[in-house]
C-alpha positions in Angstrom: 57.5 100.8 77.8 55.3 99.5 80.7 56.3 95.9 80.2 59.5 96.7 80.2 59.5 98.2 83.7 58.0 95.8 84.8 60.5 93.2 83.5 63.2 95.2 85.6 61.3 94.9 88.8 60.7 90.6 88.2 64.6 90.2 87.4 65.4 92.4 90.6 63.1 90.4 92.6 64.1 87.0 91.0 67.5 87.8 91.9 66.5 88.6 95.7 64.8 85.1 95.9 67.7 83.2 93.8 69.8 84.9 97.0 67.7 84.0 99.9 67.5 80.6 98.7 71.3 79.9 97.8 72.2 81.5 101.3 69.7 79.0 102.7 71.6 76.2 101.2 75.1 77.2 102.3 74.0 77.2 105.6 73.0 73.5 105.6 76.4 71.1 107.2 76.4 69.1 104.4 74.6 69.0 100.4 73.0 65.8 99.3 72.8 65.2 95.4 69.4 67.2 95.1 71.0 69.8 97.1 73.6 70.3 94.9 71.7 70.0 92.2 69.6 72.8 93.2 72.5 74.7 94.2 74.0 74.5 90.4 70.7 75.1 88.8 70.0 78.5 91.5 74.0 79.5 90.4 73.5 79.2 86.8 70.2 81.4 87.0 71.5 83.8 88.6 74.3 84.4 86.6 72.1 84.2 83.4 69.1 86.8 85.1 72.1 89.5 86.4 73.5 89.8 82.4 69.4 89.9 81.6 69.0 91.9 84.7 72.0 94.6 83.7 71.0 94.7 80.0 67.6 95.9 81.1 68.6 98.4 83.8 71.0 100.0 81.3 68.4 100.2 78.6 65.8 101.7 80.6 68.3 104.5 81.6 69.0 105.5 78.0 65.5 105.7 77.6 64.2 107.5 80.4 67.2 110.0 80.1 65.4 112.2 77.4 62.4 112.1 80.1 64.5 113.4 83.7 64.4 117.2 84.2 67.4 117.6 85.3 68.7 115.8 81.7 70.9 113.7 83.4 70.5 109.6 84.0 70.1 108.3 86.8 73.1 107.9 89.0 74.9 110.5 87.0 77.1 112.2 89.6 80.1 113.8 87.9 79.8 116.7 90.7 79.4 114.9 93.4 76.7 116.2 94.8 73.6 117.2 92.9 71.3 120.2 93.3 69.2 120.6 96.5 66.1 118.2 96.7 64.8 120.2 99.0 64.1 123.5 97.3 64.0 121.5 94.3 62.5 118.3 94.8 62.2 117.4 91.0 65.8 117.0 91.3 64.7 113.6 93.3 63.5 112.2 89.8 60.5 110.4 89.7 61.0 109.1 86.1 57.8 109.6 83.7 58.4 106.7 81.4 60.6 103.9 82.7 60.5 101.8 86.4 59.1 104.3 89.3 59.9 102.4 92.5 57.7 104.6 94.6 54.6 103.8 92.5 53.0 101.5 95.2 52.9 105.0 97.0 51.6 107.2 94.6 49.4 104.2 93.9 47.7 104.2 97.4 49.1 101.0 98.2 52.1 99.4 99.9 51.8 95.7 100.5 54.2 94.7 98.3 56.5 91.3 99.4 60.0 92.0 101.3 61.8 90.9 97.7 60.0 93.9 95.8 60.5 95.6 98.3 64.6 95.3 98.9 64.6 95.8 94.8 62.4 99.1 94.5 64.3 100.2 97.6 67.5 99.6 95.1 66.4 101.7 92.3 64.9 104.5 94.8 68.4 105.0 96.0 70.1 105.0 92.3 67.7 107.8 91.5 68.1 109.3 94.7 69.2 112.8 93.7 72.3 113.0 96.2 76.1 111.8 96.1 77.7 108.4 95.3 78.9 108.2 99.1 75.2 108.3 100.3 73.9 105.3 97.6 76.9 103.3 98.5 75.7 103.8 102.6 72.1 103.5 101.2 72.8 100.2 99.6 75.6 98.8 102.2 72.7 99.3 104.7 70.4 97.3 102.3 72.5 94.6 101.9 73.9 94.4 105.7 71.1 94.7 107.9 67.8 94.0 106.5 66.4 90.9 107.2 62.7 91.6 106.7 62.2 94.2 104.0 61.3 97.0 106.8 64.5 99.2 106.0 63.8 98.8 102.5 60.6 100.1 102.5 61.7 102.4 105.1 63.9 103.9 102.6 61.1 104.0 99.5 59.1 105.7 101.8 61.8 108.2 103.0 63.2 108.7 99.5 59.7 109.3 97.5 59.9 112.7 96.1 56.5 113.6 97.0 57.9 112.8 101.2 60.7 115.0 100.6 59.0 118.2 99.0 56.3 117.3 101.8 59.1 117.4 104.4 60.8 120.6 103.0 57.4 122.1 103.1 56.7 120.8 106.9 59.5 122.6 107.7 58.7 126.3 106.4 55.6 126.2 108.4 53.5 125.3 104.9 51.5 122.1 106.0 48.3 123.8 104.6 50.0 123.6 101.0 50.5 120.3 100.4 49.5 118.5 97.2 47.0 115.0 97.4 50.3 113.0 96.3 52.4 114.7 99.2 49.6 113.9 101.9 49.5 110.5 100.5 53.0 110.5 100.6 53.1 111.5 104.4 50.1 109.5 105.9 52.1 106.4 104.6 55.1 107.2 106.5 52.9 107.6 109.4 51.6 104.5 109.3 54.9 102.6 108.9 56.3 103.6 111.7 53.2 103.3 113.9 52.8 99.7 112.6 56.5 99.6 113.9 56.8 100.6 117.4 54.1 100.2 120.0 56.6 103.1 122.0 56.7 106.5 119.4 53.9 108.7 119.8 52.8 109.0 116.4 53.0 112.3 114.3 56.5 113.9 113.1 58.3 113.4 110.3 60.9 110.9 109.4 63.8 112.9 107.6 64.6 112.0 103.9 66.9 109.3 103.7 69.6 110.8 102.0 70.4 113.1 105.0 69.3 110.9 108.2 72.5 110.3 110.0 71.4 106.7 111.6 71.3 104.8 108.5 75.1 105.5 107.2 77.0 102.6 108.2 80.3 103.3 106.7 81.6 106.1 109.1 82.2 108.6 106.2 82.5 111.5 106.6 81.2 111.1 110.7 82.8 112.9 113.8 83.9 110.4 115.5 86.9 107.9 114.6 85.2 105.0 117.0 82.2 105.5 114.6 85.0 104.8 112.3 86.2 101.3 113.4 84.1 99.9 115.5 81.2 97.3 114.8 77.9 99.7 113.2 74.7 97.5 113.8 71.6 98.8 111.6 68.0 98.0 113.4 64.6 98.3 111.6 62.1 101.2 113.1 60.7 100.6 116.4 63.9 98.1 117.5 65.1 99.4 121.6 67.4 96.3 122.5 70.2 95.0 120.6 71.3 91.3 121.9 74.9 90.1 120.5 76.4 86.8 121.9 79.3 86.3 123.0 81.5 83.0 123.4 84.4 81.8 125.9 87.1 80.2 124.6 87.0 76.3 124.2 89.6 74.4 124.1 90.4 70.9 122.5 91.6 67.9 123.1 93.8 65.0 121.4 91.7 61.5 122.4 92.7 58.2 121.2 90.9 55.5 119.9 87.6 54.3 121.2 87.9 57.1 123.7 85.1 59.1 125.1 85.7 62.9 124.0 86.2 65.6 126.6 83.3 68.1 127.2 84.2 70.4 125.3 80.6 73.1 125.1 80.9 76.4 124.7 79.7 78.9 127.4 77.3 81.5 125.5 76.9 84.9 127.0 73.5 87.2 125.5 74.5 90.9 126.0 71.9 93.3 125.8 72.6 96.7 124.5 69.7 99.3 125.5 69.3 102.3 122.6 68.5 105.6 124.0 66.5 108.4 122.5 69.2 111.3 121.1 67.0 114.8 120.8 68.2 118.2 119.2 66.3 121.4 119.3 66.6 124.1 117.5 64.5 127.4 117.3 64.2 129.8 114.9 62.4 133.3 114.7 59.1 133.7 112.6 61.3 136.5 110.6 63.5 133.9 109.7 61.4 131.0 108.7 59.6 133.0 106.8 62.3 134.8 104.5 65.2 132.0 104.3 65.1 130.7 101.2 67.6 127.8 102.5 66.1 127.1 105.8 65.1 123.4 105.2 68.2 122.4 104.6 70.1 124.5 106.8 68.1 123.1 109.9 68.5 119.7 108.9 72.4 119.8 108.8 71.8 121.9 111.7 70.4 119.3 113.5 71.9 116.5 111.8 75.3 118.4 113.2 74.8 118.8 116.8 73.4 114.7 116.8 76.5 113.6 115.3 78.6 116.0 118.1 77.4 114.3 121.0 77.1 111.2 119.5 81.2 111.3 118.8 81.6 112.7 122.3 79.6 109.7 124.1 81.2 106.6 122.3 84.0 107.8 124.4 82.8 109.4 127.6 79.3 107.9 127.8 78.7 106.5 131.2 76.0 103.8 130.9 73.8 105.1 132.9 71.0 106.4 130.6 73.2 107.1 128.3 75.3 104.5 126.1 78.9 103.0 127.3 81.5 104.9 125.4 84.3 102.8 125.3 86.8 103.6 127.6 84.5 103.9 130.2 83.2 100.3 129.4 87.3 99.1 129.2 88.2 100.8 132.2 85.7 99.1 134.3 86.8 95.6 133.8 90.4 95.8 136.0 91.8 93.2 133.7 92.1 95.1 130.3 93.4 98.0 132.4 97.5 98.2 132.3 98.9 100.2 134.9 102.1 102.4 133.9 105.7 102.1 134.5 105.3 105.2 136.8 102.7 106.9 138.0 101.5 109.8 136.0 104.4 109.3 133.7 103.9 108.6 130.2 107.6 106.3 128.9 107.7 104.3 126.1 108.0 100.9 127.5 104.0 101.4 128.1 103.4 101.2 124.4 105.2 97.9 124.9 103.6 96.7 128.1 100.0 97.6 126.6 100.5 95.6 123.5 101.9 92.6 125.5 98.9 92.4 127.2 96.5 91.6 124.4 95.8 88.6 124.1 97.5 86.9 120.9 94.0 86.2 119.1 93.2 89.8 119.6 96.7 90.9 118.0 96.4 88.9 114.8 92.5 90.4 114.2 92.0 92.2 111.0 89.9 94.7 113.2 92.7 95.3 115.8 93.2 99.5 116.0 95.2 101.9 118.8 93.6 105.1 119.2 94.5 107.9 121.7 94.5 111.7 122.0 96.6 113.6 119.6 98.6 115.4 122.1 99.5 111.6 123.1 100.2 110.8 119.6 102.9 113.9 119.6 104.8 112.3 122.7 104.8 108.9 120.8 106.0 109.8 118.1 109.0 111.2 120.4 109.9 108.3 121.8 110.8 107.8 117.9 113.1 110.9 117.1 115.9 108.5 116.8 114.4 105.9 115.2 115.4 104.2 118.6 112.1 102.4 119.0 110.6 100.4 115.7 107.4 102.0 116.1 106.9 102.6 112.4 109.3 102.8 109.6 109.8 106.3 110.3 108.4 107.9 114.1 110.1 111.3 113.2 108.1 111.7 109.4 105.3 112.8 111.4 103.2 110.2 109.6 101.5 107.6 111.8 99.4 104.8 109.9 100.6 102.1 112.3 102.0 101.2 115.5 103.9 98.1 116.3 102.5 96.6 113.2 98.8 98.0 113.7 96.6 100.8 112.6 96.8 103.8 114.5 93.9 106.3 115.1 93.3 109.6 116.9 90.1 111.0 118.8 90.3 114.5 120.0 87.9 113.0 123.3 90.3 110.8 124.7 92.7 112.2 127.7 95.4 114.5 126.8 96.5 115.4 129.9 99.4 113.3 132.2 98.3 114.7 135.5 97.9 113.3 139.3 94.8 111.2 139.3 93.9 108.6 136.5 94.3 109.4 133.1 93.0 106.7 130.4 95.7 107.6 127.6 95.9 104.9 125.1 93.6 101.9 123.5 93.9 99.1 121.9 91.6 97.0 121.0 89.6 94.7 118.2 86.6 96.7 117.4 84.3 93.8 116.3 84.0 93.7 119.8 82.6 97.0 120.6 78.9 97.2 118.9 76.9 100.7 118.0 73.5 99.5 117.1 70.9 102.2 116.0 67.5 102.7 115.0 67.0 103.0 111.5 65.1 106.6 110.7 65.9 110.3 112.6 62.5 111.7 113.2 61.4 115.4 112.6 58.6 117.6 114.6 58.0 121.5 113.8 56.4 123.3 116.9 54.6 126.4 114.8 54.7 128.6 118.6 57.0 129.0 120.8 55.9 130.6 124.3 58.0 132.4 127.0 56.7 130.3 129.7 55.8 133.2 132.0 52.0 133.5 133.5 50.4 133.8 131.3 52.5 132.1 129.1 52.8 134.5 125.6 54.3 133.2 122.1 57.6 134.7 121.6 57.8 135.0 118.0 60.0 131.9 117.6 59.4 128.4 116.1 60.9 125.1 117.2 62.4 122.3 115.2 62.8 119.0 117.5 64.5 116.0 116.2 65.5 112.5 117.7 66.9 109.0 117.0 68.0 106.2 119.1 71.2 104.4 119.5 73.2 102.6 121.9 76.9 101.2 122.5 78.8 98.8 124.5 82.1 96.7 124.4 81.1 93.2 124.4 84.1 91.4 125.6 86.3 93.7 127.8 88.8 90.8 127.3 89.3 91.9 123.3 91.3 95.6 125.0 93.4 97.0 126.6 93.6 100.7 128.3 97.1 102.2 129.5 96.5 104.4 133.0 98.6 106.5 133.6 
């Protein structure tokens, strides 16, 4: 049975190199015959080792599926949701007899290459113990934005059973109680992400993977439809600048015979995105702690909440100083994506017009183009419609609104509402490749045993403390790619 486990981790690793060298190849401007060569002998191995590759992974399910406590195989999810890890970490399955991808852990060591890595970190989320939406984030993450194997192990780390009954644990105030594996468990977290940030005091506790907000990419299920749409960035630990570039406009030139060719470079722009530290705090009485028998989880999503609140609230509002640009904020500040209206502190239809005629064409015709406004301003669209005088969408007056004048249409609750006297940003449109959210892989968790009332002399008051944070940052790239009606 051991050699068969092992088999599974080669082929998964094998594939992971086959990858990284094939995308090395497509990069080159042109293929010479050994090039191609190569390139036909990497494409037929890879399609030979995936058939190899599934036939194992499917066998070792079958056999390991007499061996899982729960009785179910792994990635079995007809509920949707299995039971809670963290009053029942067994339920995070750490399989007895087939492929363990946390073994390096439990086996005191973690050096393993970023290939092994980015194919233990695969299996870890498959046997995850949580809902098909988080392994499809998980592995969306995986294959996205990890470059160097540091999410990967990130997420073997934050996944391993032994962290998560260590972190439920943590929480209730029972760091005394923990096992050899679940210190093991911990002191490697510990010393991943001090070997990743020279900034982070150490100490804390990452939270599990499978309920840390900053590594879903996807947008489901989040507060915020800018979230949503716009362009999700995923950073390994320690990362506080995100640099995108960004790229004028050239334009050609028809030259004729044995003429020199116009100058036609590019001018490059770096824009630097800052991440800033997002903290929630949360206290709770001794009495509590002590007698909840759901309190793990219930602070996480606590906390996990209130991050995700503000974080909707500032990808609109945020003003860029110390905080992220939310994105109106960022649009209005460039006068030429603003579009004044018809009349002041009037809201008529022939804005809608005047907005979209102001994109630029290239913007229009993006995949990635979106309105979004207030749903009070939605309403008085779709009145312009009643009549089906204005071809807004097939139907204005259905009440259904999935596109306007030929693109999608979304609604944030943060965006203005009101048509009063002073400036009112009502409506955006824009191509939200062009507006980035990068974040810091990994929310971290610190439990504060003692509150005190801060008086002198300062007395405990009977009340613990939960204290979380994770960093991200936002900013429109090219101001040029929107435009904001003011009304």
């Amino acid at each position: 049975m051991g050699a068969h486990n092992d088999k599974v981790t080669l082929l998964r690793a094998r594939l992971e190199e086959i990858k990284t060298e094939t995308g090395k190849l497509a990069k080159l401007p042109s293929l010479n015959d050994a090039d191609k060569k190569r390139f036909d002998t990497l494409s037929a191995e890879w399609n030979s080792t995936k058939k190899e590759y599934d036939r194992e992974k499917e066998l070792a399910a079958i056999r390991a599926a007499s061996d899982l406590p729960n009785g179910r195989l792994p990635g079995d999810n007809s509920d949707k949701m299995e039971r809670d890890p963290f009053r029942d970490p067994g339920d995070v399955t750490r399989p007895r007899s087939f492929n363990d991808p946390w073994s390096p852990i439990s086996e005191g060591r973690f050096s393993v290459s970023d290939s092994e890595a980015r194919a233990r970190a695969f299996d870890a989320i498959v046997m995850g113990g949580q809902s098909d939406q988080w392994r499809k984030d998980a592995t969306d993450a995986l294959e996205r934005f990890d470059t160097n194997g540091n999410i990967a192990r990130q997420t073997l780390l934050s996944t391993n059973p032994d962290y998560v009954s260590a972190y439920a644990k943590y929480l209730r105030g029972d760091e005394d109680l923990l096992s050899d594996a679940e210190r093991n468990a911990v002191a490697k977290v510990r010393d991943f992400t001090r070997a990743m940030t020279t900034v982070d005091a150490a100490g804390g506790f990452l939270l599990p993977g499978f309920v840390d907000p900053t590594v879903t990419v996807s947008g489901a299920g989040s507060y915020s439809v800018i979230y949503d749409i716009a362009d999700v960035e995923l950073l390994g630990p320690g990362a506080d600048v995100a640099n995108f570039v960004t790229a004028a406009q050239v334009t050609a030139s028809i030259d004729g015979e044995n003429v020199a060719v116009s100058d036609d470079a590019a001018t490059l722009t770096n824009n630097a995105i800052t991440l800033y530290k997002e903290a929630v705090f949360t206290p709770v009485s001794i009495e509590i702690a002590a007698t909840a028998s759901n309190l793990t989880e219930t602070v996480t999503n606590i906390m996990t909440d209130a991050y995700a609140n503000l974080q909707a609230q500032l990808l609109v509002t945020g003003t860029g100083s110390s905080q992220p640009w939310g994105v109106v904020v960022a649009v209005a500040a460039t006068a030429g994506s603003r579009v004044a209206a018809i009349s002041n502190d009037a809201f008529v239809v022939g804005d809608v017009y005047a907005t979209y005629n102001s994109l630029p064409a290239r913007f229009k015709r993006s995949p990635r183009t979106a309105w979004v406004c207030n749903p009070a301003i939605s309403n008085l669209i779709r009145a312009f419609g009643t009549a089906d005088s204005h071809a807004f969408t097939s139907h204005l007056e259905s009440g259904k609104t999935p596109t306007l004048l030929g693109l999608p249409w979304y609604e944030d609750s943060t965006m203005d509402s009101a048509l009063g006297t002073g400036d009112d940003d009502v409506l955006l449109v824009m191509d939200w490749s062009n507006y980035k959210i990068p974040q810091r892989a990994g929310m971290t968790t610190e439990y504060i045993p003692h509150l005190f009332d801060g008086a002198t002399p300062s007395l405990p008051t009977g009340t613990r403390g939960f204290y979380a944070w994770g960093y991200w940052g936002s900013d429109s790239i090219l101001d040029d790619a929107a435009r904001l009606l003011r009304v």
